[in-house]
N, C-alpha and C positions, 0 to 999 in steps of 0.2 A: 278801695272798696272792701267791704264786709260781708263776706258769704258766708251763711252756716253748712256745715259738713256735719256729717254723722256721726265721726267718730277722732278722734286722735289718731295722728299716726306716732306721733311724738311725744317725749316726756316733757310736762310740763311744771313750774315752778311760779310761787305766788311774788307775783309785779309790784300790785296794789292793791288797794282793798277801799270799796265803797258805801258810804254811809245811806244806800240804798238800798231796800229788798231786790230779791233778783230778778222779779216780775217787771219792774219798774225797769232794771238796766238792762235788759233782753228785749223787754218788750212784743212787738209782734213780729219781730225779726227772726224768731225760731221758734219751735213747741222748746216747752222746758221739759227735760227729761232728770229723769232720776235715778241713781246708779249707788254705786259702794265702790271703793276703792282698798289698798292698803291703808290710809287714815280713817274713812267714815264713812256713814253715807251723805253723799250730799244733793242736789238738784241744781242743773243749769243747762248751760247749750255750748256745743264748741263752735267756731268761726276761723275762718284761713282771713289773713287779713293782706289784700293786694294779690292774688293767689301763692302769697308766700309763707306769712308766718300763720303759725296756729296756733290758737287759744281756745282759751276755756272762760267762761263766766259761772262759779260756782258760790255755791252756801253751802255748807259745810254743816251737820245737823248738831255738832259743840259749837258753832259760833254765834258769835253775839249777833240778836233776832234784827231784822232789815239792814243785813250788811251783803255786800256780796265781794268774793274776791275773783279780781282778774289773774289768770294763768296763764304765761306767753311760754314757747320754746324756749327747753332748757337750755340752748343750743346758744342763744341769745343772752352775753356777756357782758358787753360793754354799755354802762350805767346810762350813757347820754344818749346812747342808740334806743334802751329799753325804756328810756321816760319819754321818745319821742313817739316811739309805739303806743306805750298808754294814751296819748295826747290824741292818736290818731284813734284810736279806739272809741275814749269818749265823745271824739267828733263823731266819728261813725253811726255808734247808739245814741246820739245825742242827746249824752250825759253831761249837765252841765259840770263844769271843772271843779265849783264849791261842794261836789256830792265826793270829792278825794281825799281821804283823812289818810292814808300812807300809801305812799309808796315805793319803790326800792330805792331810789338814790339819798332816803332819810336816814336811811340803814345799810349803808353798804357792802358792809359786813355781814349781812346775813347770811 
């Protein structure tokens, strides 16, 4: 399950990234809110996913327009654990899985 929460408690780092505006992959599942960070400013909503892991659904005000990126716990290493997180996410928001143009296990190395 998908709860949104108010705030981070966590550092977070980008999963994947969705060929959707963020309105569309939030949906009514949170207000969208809008912040600044050390990179920019951006607009999205954070979520604990299971009451475990926590994320972020942002756009980022440099990135390319109707995209949005998913941000899981930086905590969260292991490539086949964090694609099955994303899997569970876009179930969750019920994003369908062709709205995914990257995500971490295309680039491992990042």
């Amino acid at each position: 399950m998908i709860e949104p929460i108010r705030s981070l408690s966590v550092d977070v780092v980008p999963q994947a990234i969705l060929a959707l505006p963020i309105h569309k992959v939030i949906g009514k599942r949170a207000d969208i809110s809008r912040g600044i960070d050390d990179l920019d400013y951006f607009e999205g909503a954070s979520f604990k996913l299971d009451d475990k892991v926590e994320i972020a659904v942002r756009h980022y005000h440099g990135h390319p327009e109707d995209t949005a990126t998913i941000y899981i716990d930086s905590r969260e290493n292991d490539i086949e654990h964090i694609t099955q997180i994303i899997l569970r996410i876009l179930k969750e928001l019920h994003v369908p899985p062709t709205a995914l143009k990257w995500q971490r296990r295309d680039n491992p190395d990042l």
